[in-house]
C-alpha positions in Angstrom: 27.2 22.7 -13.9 25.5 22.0 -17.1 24.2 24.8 -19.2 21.5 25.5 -21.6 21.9 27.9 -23.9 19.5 30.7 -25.1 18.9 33.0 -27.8 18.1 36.4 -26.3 17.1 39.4 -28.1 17.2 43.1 -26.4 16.6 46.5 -28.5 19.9 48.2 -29.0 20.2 50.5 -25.7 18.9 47.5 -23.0 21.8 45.3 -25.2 24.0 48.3 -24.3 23.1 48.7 -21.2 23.4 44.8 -19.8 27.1 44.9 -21.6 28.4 47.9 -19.4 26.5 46.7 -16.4 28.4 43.0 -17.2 31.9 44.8 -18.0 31.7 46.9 -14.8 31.2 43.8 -12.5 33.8 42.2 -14.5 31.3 39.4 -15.5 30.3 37.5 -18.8 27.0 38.7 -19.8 25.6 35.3 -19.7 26.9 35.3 -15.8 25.4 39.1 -15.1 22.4 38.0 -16.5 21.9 34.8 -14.5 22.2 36.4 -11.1 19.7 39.2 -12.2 16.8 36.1 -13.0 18.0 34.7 -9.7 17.9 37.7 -8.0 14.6 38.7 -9.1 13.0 35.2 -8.1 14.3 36.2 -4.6 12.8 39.5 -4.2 9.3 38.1 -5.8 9.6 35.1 -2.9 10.4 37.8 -0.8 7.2 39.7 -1.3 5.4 36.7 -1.1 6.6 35.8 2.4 6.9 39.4 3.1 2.4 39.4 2.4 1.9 35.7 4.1 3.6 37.6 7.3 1.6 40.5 7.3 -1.5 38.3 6.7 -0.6 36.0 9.7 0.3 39.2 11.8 -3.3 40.3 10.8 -5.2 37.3 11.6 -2.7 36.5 15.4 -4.2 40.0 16.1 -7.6 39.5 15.6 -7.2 36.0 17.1 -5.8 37.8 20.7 -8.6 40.1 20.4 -11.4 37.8 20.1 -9.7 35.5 22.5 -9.2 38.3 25.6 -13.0 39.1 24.8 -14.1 35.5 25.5 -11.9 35.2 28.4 -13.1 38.6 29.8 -16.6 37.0 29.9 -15.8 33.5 30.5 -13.1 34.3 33.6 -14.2 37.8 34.9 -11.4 37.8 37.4 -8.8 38.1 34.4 -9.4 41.6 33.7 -8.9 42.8 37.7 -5.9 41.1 38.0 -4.2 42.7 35.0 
């Protein structure tokens, strides 16, 4: 895979802290750093889908509701036979 390289700057403990974290996994820096961006994009997708869910989940429901309402008054027959 072609790379691109970057010029990153990080205060003295964050530099610190990203070598240890890199040296414990037994991974460059470059590499450690990499999967954090990647996995960061994934959690933020995540949370995206994660809202359109609840938003869909939200609007289902207040489809149902509306719907069993209509049919109630449309088809009267609905609600004895449940």
């Amino acid at each position: 895979m072609p790379v691109v390289k970057l010029n990153l700057s990080f205060d003295p403990p964050t530099a610190e802290l990203i070598r240890t974290r890199a040296l414990a996994q037994q991974k460059q820096v470059s590499v450690y750093v990499a999967e954090l961006a990647r996995a960061e994009a994934r959690r933020a997708e995540d949370a995206l889908a994660a809202e359109g869910y609840r938003v869909l989940s939200e609007d289902t429901g207040s489809f149902a509701a509306t719907a069993l309402e209509l049919s109630a008054e449309t088809w009267p027959e609905w609600g004895s036979k449940a």
